[in-house]
VOBA-1610 file (N, C-alpha, C; in pm, whole numbers, padded with zeros to 5 digits, always signed):
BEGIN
Unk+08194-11007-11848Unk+08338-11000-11831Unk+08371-10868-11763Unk+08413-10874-11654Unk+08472-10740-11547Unk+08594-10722-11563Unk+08651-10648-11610Unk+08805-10566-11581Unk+08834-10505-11484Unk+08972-10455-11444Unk+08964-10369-11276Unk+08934-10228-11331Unk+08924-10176-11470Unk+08911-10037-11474Unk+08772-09993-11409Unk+08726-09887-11480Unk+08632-09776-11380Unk+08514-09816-11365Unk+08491-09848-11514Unk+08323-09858-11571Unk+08205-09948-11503Unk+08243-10024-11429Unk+08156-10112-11334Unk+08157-10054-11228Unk+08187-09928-11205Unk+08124-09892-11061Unk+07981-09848-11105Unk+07923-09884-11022Unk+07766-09813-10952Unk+07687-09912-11058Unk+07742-09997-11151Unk+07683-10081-11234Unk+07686-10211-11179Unk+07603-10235-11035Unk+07678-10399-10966Unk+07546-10429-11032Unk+07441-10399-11054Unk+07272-10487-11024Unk+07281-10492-11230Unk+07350-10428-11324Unk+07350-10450-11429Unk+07418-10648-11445Unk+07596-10628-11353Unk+07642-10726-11399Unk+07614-10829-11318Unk+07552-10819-11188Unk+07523-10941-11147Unk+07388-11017-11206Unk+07332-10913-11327Unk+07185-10978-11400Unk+07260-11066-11463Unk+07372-11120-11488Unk+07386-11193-11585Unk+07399-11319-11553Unk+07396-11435-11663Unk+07399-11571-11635Unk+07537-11621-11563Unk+07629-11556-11587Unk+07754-11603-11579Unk+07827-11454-11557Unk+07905-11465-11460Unk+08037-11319-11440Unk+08145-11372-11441Unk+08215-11325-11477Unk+08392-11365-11491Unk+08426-11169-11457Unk+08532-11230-11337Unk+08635-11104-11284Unk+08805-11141-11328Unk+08843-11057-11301Unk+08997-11017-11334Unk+09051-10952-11181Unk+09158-11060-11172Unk+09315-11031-11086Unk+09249-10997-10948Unk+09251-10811-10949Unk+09245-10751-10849Unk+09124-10646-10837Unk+08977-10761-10892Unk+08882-10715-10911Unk+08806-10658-10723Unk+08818-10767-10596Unk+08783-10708-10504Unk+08826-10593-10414Unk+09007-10526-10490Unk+09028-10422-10413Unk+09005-10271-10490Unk+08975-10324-10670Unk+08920-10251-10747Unk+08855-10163-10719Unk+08726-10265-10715Unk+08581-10181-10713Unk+08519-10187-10551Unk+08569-10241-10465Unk+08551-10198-10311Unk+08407-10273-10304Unk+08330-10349-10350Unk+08211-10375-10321Unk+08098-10287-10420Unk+08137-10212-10535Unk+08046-10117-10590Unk+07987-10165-10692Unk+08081-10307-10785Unk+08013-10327-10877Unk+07967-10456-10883Unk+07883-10499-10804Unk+07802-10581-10794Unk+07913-10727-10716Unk+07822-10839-10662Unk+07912-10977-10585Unk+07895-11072-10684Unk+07828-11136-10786Unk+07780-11221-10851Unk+07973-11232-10916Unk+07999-11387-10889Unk+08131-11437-10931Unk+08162-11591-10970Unk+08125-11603-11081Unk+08113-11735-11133Unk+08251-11798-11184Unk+08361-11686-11246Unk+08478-11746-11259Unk+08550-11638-11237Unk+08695-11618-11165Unk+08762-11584-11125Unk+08903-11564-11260Unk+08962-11482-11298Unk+09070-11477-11381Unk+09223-11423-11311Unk+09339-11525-11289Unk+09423-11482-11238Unk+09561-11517-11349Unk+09658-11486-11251Unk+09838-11541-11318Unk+09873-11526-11187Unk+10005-11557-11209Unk+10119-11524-11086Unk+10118-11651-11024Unk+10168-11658-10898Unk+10241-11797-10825Unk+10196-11761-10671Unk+10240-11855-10583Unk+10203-11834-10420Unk+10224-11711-10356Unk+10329-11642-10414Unk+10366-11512-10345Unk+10255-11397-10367Unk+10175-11405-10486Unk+10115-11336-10504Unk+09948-11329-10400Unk+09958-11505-10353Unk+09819-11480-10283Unk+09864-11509-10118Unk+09807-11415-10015Unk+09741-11270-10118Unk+09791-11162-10071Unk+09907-11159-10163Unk+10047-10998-10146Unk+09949-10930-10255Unk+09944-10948-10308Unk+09948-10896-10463Unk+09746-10915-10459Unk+09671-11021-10472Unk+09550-10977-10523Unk+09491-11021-10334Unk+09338-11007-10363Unk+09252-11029-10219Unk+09161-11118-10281Unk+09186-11255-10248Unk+09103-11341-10347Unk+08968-11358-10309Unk+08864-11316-10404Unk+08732-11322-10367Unk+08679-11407-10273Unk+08559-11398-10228Unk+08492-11449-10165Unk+08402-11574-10238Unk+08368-11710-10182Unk+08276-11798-10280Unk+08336-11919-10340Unk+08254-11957-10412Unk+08308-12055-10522Unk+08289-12025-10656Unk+08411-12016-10731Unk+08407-12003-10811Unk+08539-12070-10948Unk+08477-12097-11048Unk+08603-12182-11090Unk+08766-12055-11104Unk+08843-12154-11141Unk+08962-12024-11141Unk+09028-12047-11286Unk+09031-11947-11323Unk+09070-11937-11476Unk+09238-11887-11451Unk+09339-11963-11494Unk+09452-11936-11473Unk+09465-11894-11607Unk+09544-11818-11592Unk+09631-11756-11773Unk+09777-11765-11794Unk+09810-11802-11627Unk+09988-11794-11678Unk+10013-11704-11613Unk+10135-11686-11634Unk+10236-11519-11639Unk+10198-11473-11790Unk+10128-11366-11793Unk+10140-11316-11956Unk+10266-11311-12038Unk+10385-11264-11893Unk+10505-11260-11954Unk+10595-11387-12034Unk+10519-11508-12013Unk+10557-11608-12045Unk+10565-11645-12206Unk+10657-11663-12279Unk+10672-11644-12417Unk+10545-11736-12481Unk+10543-11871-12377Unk+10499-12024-12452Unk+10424-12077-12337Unk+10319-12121-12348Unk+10246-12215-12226Unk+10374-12316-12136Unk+10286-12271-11987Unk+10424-12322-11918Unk+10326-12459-11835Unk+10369-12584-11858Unk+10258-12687-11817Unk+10295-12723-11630Unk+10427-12639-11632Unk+10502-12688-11481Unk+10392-12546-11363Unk+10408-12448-11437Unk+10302-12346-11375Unk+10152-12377-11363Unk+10097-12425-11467Unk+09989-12479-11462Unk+09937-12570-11354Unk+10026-12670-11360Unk+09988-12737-11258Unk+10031-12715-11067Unk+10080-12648-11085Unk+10120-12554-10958Unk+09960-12487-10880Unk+09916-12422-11062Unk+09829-12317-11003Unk+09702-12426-10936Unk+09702-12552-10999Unk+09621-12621-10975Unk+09600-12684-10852Unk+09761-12694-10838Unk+09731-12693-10668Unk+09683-12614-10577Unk+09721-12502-10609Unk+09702-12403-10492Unk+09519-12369-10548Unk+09484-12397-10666Unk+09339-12374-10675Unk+09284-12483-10594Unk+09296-12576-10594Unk+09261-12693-10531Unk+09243-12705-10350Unk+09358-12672-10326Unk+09342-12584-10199Unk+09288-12527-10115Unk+09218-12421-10215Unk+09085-12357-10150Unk+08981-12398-10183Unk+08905-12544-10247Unk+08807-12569-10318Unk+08752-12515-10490Unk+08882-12497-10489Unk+08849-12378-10678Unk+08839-12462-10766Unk+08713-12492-10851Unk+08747-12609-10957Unk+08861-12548-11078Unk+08926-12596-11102Unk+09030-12540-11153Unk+09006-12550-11310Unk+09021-12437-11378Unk+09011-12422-11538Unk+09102-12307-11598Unk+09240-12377-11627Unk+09303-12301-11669Unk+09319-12253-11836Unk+09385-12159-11899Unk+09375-12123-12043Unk+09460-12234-12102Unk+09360-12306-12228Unk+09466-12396-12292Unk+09564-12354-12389Unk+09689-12420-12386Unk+09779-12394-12454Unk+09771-12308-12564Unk+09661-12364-12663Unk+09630-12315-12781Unk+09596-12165-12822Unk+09513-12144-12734Unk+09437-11992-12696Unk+09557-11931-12644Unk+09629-11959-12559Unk+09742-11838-12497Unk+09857-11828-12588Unk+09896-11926-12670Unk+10008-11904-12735Unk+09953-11885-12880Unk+09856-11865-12968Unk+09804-11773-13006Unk+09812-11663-13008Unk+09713-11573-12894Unk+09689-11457-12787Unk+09860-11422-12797Unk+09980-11503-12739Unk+10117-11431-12782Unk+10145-11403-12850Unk+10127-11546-12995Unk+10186-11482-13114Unk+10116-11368-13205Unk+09954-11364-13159Unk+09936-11220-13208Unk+09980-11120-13181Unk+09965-11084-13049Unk+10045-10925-13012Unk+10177-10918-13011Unk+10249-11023-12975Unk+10393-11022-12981Unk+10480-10978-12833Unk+10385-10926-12755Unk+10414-10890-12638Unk+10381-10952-12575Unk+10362-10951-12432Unk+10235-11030-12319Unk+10156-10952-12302Unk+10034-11034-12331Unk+09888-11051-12305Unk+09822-10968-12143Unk+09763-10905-12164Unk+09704-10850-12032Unk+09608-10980-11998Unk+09564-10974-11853Unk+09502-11124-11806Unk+09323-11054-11866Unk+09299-10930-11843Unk+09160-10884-11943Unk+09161-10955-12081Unk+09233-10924-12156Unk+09236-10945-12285Unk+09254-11167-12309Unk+09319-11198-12235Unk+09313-11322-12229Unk+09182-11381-12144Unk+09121-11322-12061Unk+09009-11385-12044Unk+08872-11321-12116Unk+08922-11218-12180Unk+08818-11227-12298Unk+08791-11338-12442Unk+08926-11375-12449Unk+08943-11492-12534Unk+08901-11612-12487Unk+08903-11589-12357Unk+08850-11761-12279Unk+08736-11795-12305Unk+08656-11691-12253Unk+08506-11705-12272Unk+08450-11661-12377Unk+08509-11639-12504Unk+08447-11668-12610Unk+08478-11797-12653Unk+08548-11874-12596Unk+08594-11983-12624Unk+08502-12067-12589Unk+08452-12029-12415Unk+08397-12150-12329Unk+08265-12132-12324Unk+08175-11989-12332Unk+08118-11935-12307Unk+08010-11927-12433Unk+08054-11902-12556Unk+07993-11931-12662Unk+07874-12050-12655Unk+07729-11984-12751Unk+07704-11884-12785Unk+07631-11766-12735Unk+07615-11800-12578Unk+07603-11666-12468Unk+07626-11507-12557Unk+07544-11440-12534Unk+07524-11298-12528Unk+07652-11245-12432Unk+07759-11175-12440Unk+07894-11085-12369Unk+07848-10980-12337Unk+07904-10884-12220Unk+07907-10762-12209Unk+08035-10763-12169Unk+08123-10676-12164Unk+08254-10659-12187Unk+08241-10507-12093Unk+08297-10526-11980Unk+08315-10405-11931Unk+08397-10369-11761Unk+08480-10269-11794Unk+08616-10267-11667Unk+08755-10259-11766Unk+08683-10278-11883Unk+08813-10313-11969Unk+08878-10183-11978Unk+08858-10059-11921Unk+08883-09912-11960Unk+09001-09819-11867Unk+09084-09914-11796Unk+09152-09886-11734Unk+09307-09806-11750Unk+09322-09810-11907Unk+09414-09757-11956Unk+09353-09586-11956Unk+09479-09500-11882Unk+09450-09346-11874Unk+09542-09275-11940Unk+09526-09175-11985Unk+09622-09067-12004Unk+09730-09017-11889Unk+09737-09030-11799Unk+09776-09067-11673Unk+09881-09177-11678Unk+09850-09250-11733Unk+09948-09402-11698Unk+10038-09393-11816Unk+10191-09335-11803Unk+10286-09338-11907Unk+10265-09439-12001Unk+10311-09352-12133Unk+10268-09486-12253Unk+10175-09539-12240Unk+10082-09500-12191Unk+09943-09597-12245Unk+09867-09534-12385Unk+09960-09478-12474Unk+09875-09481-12590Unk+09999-09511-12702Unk+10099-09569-12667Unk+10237-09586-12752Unk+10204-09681-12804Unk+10212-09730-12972Unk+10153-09872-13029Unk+10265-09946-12997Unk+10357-09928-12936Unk+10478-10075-12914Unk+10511-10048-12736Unk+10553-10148-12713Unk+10546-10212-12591Unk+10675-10065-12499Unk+10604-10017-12348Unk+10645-09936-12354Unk+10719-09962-12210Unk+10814-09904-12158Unk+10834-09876-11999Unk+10755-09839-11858Unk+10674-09889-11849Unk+10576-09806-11725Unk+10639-09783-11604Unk+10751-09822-11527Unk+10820-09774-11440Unk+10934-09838-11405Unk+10962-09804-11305Unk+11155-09810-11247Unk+11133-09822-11117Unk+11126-09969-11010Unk+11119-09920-10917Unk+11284-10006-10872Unk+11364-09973-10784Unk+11454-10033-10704Unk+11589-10088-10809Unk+11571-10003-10917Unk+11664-10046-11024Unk+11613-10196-11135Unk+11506-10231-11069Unk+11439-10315-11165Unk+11322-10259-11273Unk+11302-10308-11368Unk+11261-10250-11498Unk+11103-10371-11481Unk+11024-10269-11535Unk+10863-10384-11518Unk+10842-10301-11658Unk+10813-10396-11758Unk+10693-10359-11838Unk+10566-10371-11896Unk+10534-10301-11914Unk+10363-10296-11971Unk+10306-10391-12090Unk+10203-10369-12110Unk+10123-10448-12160Unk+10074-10334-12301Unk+10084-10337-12437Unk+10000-10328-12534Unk+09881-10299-12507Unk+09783-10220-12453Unk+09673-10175-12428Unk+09602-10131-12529Unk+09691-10048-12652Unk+09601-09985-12758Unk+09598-10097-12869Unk+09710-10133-12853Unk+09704-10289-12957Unk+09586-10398-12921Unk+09610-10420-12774Unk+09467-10506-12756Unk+09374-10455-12812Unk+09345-10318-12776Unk+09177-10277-12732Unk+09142-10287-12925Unk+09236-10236-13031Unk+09234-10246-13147Unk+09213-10362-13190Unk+09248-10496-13175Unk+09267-10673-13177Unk+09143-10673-13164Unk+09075-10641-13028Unk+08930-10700-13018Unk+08846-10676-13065Unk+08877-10464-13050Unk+08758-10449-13150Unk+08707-10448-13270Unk+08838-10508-13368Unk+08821-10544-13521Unk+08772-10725-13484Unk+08824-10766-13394Unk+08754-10911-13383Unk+08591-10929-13356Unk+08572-10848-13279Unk+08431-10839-13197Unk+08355-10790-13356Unk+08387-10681-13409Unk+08351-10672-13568Unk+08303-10776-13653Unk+08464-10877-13680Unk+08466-11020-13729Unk+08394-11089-13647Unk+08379-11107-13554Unk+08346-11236-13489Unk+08449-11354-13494Unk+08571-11303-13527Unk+08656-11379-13496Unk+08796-11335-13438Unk+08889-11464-13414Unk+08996-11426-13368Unk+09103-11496-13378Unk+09197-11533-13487Unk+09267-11604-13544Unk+09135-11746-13624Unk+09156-11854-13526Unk+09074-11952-13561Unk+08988-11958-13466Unk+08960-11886-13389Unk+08860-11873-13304Unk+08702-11795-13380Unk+08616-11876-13341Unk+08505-11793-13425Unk+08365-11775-13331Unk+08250-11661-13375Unk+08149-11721-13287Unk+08081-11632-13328Unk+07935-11578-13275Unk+07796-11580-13359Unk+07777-11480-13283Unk+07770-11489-13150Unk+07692-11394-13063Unk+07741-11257-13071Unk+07672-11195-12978Unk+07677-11025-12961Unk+07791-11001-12875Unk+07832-10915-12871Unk+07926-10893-12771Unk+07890-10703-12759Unk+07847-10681-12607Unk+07837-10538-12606Unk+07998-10473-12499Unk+08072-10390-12561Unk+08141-10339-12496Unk+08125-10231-12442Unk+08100-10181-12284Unk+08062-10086-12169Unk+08177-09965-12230Unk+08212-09884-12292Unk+08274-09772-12286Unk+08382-09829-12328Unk+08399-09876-12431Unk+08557-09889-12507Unk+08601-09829-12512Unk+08743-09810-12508Unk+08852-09680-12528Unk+08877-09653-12615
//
């Protein structure tokens, strides 16, 4: 599992050893080519405008793991199938997050879900009982306002519109008492999970 944070640079020949890679969003303008090409599933959100304003969609085939808008209170089935088109489109076998897992994933944090933290839930879902490495997930800085506030914070102001953030210390806390448990609400599972430089 790749995140866009730091920790997978110069680590490409670690994560492409693996059976299976799953990336996140805006993993090819991330890491520039540093942390390895191996791309078995793809993790996105957003709608047409976003491709490709917003991410640079990999290269390959690979399935596409939709999550939604995190901001979305409740699984939205009219988005879903949208994304399915436009996955379809480019040849993407399409595998989006089911209902169950994302509105869950909401009603735990109470906020919206970062698309990391929801496709870490995927593939313990899908992926199970596979061996995890968990790493990119480290992108939250001292640097990035409120990224250590336990409630949902303001990260900026641009044009008189208001964007907010994502629960970062709440996640990274969620998983790593889950990854502990081996579970996650009713989600359960056996294997290892190694996390690359947790925060």
């Amino acid at each position: 599992m790749v995140g866009n944070g730091f920790s997978p640079l110069g680590k490409g020949a670690m994560i492409d050893s693996h059976d299976f890679v799953v990336r996140c969003t805006s993993c090819v303008t991330a890491h520039q080519g540093e942390a390895g090409s191996k791309i078995d599933a793809w993790a996105w959100f957003g709608n047409a405008n976003l491709w490709p304003n917003l991410y640079k969609i990999p290269d390959g085939k690979f399935q596409s793991w939709f999550i939604l808008n995190p901001a979305s209170k409740k699984f939205n089935s009219d988005a879903c199938a949208y994304a399915a088109r436009l996955s379809e489109a480019r040849g993407l076998p399409f595998a989006p997050i089911s209902p169950g897992l994302f509105n869950l994933a909401r009603t735990v944090l109470k906020v919206q879900p970062s698309t990391g933290f929801l496709a870490i839930l995927m593939a313990l879902q899908r992926l199970h009982p596979r061996r995890m490495t968990v790493v990119g997930m480290d992108a939250t800085l001292p640097t990035n306002p409120g990224w250590d506030e336990p409630h949902p914070v303001k990260l900026w102001k641009t044009d008189g519109k208001r964007a907010y953030g994502h629960n970062f210390v709440r996640e990274k806390q969620l998983l790593a008492a889950s990854i502990k448990a081996k579970r996650f609400g009713p989600l359960f599972w056996t294997t290892d999970i190694e996390w690359v430089r947790l925060p």
